[in-house]
N, C-alpha and C positions, 0 to 999 in steps of 0.2 A: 536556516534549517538544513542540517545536512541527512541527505537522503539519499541510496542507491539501491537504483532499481537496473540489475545485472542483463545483457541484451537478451540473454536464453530466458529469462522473466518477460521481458517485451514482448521476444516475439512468439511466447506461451500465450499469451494475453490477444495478442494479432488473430493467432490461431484459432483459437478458443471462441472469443468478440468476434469475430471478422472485422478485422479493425483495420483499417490502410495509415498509409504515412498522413499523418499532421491529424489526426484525430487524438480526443484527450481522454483519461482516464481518472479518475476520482477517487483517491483513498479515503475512506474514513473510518472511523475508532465507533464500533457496533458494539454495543452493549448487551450481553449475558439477559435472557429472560428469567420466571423462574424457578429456580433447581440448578441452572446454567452458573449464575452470576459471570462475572467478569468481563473482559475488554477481549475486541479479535478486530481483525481487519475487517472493513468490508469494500466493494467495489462497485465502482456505475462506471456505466460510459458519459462521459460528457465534461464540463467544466462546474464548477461551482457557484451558485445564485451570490458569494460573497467570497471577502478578500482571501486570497491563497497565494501559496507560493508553490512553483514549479520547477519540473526536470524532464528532458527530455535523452532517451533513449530509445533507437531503432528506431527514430520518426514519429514515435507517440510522446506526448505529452502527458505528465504523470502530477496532478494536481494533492496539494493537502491546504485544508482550512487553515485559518490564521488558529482556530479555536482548538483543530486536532493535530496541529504542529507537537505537542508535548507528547504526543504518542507518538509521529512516527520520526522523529528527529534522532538519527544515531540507528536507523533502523536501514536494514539491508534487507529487498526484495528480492527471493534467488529464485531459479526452478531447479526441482530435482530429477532430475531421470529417474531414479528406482521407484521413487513413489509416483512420477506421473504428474506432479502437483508442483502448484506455489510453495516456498516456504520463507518465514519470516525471521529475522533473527535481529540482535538489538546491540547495540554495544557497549551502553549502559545497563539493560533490563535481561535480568535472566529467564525472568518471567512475566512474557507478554501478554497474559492472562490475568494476574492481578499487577501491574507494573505500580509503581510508586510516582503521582504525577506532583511533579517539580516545577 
C-alpha cells in the first residue's frame, strides 16, 4: 500500500490528539449516512483489532486495514494552513467521495 502522510499532517494530528512519539493512528473509509451517501476518512487513536499495514511519520504510526487498503492506497495525507485542516488527495481518485473501488 503506498501511503503518505506529510510531517505538517503528523504533527497537526500530535496537536490536535495530544499524541506523543510512538503512538498509532487509524485511518479508516466512513461511510456517508442518509442524504450524505459516499466514502471520507475517518480517524481513532490506536492500532487496529485486525491485519493492517503501516507508516510511520514524525514518531506516529499511521495504520490502514488490510480491508480499507483500496481507499487509501495512492492517497496523500496533507495539512493546510489556510484552511487550518487535514486535507486528502488521491493519485488515482479525483473523487474521494464516490471513488471507484478496484
Amino acid at each position: 500500500m503506498e501511503l503518505n502522510v506529510t510531517m505538517s499532517a503528523a504533527d497537526f494530528y500530535k496537536k490536535e490528539m495530544e499524541l506523543k512519539a510512538g503512538d498509532s493512528l487509524t485511518l479508516f473509509v466512513r461511510v456517508g449516512g442518509i442524504g450524505s451517501g459516499g466514502f471520507s476518512a475517518g480517524v481513532f487513536k490506536g492500532r487496529p483489532d485486525t491485519t493492517f499495514q503501516s507508516i510511520e511519520t514524525s514518531g506516529i504510526t499511521f495504520c490502514v486495514t488490510d480491508a480499507d487498503s483500496w481507499y487509501f492506497d495512492g492517497m496523500t495525507v496533507d495539512y493546510d494552513d489556510d484552511i487550518d485542516d487535514i486535507v486528502f488527495s488521491h493519485s488515482r481518485h479525483s473523487d474521494l467521495f464516490n471513488p471507484e473501488k478496484g
